[in-house]
Steps between C-alpha positions, in 0.01 A plus 500: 500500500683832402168753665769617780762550215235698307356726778877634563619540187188597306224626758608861429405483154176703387249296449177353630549158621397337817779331701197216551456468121922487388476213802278287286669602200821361697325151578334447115841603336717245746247269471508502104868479511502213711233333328532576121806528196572837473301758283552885498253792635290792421341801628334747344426854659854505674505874698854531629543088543432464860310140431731435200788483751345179672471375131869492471592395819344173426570527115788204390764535291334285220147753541498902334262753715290699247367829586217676281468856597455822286601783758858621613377383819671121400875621458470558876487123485785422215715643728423282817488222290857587336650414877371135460821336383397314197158558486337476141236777488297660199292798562227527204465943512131470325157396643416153510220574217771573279667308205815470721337354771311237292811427293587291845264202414734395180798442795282401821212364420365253748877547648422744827457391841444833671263793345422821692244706372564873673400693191243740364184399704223604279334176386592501146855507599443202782331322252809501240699451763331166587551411144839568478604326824276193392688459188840543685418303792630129535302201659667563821514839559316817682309776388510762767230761469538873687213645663250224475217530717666884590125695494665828341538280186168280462504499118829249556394256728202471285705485150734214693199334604312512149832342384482225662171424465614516125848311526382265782687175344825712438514734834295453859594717802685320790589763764420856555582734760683831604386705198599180257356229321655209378393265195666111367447286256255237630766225420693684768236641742596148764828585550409867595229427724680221635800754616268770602304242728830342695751804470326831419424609882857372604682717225281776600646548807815375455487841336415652823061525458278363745209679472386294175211225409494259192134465430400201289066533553375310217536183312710454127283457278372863468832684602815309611661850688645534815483886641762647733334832699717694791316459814526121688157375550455369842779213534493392139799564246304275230125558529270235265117470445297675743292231671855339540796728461766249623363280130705688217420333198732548144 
């Protein structure tokens, strides 16, 4: 886990992440590393690069970091990343409607384990951002979404939601929590919930968080998601179905 490493060295960084979120980010990334070959990463809407520096501190030597953002705002984070010794980085300076940005599927198709999707928030934009990270995204990786159920931007949870509905045998939703949401492949969706189920609540606050709950309140077959909310409720870190929270079925 390198969410120590990255509050030191990074935490000054502008940005808007919460320490909470770039914990789970921490666990998923490790636990894709440990898990899976290596495949390289992407975020899109990168701001000065505060969440793209826990990208490459779990980015291998064999995996390239690729960074889609049109404003001056991302050679903040060229420059960060220039002190990782090594580190193979491209930074795509147009939005991820354009040309440039799509010119990506002819090299990484299916070939991305980790997609963040931090960019324009109007729903057209979401919407071809979905696209784009479903065509780059391989059978075992993440799609991280920003702001999902965030109120000040309804029209997103909604487009990411309508998505699904659309894509539901390529992408489901898995986790979702501190301003995120996070979608798999269903060939992959075990694994996930598997780790979130025996390791989630430990990593949490390994990372120093106590004041956490994993809710899992319904059965599979509708939606297969765990949630993770600040705030413990009574003595349970994994709350289940309501008329039995200590059964959390996945």
């Amino acid at each position: 886990m390198h969410f120590e490493r990255f509050q030191n060295d990074f935490g000054h960084l502008s940005g808007f992440t919460i320490p909470e979120s770039m914990c789970v980010w921490d666990f998923l990334l490790e636990f894709q590393s440990k898990t899976w070959q290596p495949a390289s990463l992407l975020e899109i809407g990168v701001y000065h690069g505060q969440s793209a520096m826990m990208l490459a501190l779990h980015c291998k030597a064999e995996e390239t970091i690729l960074l889609i953002d049109p404003s001056d705002y991302v050679e903040e984070a060229r420059k960060v990343l220039s002190r990782f010794d090594g580190a193979k980085f491209e930074i795509i300076k147009v939005r991820s409607s354009d040309n440039a940005s799509w010119a990506l599927t002819s090299r990484y198709r299916h070939a991305l384990r980790w997609v963040h999707i931090d960019g324009d928030h109007k729903a057209q934009a979401v919407w071809n951002d979905l696209l784009l990270a479903n065509d780059l995204l391989a059978d075992t990786g993440i799609i991280c979404v920003d702001d999902f159920f965030n109120p000040g931007y309804p029209q997103l949870t909604y487009t990411v939601c309508r998505f699904l509905e659309q894509n539901h045998s390529q992408l489901q939703l898995f986790l979702c929590g501190y301003n995120k949401g996070y979608l798999a492949r269903p060939g992959a969706m075990q694994k996930y919930l598997e780790a979130i189920r025996q390791d989630l609540a430990r990593a949490i606050t390994t990372c120093g968080f106590t004041d956490f709950t994993i809710f899992k309140t319904d059965y599979p077959n509708v939606v297969n998601a765990f949630g993770v909310v600040k705030g413990r409720w009574g003595d349970f870190e994994y709350y289940g179905l309501d008329e039995d929270p200590k059964k959390i079925p996945y």
